[in-house]
N, C-alpha and C positions, 0 to 999 in steps of 0.2 A: 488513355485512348488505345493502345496498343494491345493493354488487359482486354480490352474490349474484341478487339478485334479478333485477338486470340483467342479469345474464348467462342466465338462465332465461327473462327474457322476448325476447333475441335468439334463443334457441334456436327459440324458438316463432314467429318472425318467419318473413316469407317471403326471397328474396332478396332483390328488389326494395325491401323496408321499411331491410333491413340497409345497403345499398348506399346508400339516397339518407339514411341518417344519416351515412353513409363520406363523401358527398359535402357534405353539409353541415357536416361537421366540418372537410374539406378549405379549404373555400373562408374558414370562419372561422380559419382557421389561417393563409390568403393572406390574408385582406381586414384581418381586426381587430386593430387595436394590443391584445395582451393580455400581464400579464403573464408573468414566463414561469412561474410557479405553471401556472396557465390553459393556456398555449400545451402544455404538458409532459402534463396532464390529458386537452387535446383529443388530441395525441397520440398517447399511450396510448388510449385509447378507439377511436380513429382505427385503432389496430393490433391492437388485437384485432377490429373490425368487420371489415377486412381479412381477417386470419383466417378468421373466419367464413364473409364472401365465399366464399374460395377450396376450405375444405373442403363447403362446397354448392355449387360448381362442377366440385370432383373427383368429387362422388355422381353428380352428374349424366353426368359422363365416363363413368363406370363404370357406370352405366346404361345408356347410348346404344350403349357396346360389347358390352354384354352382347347387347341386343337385335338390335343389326345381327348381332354372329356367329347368333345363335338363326335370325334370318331368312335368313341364308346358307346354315345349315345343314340346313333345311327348303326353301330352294328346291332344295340340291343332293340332300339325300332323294326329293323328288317328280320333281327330272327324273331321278335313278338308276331310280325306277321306273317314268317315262313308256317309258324306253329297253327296258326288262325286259320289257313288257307290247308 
């Protein structure tokens, strides 16, 4: 139930939030003697943040393209009809 919950509450997360629990899971994974119960936990945790990461990086990709073709395609409308006119 808590996998649950946490995963709902990364949902809701911004990038930025997701990213620096990614990094702070990172660095406890370099820095701290843990068992490896713990080390396997951060881990996994570690890789589904990842995750996460990447699929609101690909939105964003597909975002950015969608907009630059749109703006492409409205600049090349207005100068087909600056030429027309």
């Amino acid at each position: 139930m808590t996998e649950v919950t946490q995963e709902n509450q990364d949902k809701e997360s911004s990038f930025e939030e997701i990213f620096t629990k990614l990094r702070e899971s990172v660095e406890a994974l370099e820095s701290t003697e843990l068992s490896l119960e713990d080390a396997m936990h951060l881990y996994e945790e570690g890789m589904k943040l990842a995750t996460r990461c990447t699929k609101i990086l690909n939105m964003a990709e597909l975002r950015i393209t969608k907009l630059d073709r749109d703006y492409s395609q409205d600049l090349m409308d207005n100068s087909e009809e600056e030429v027309q006119n």
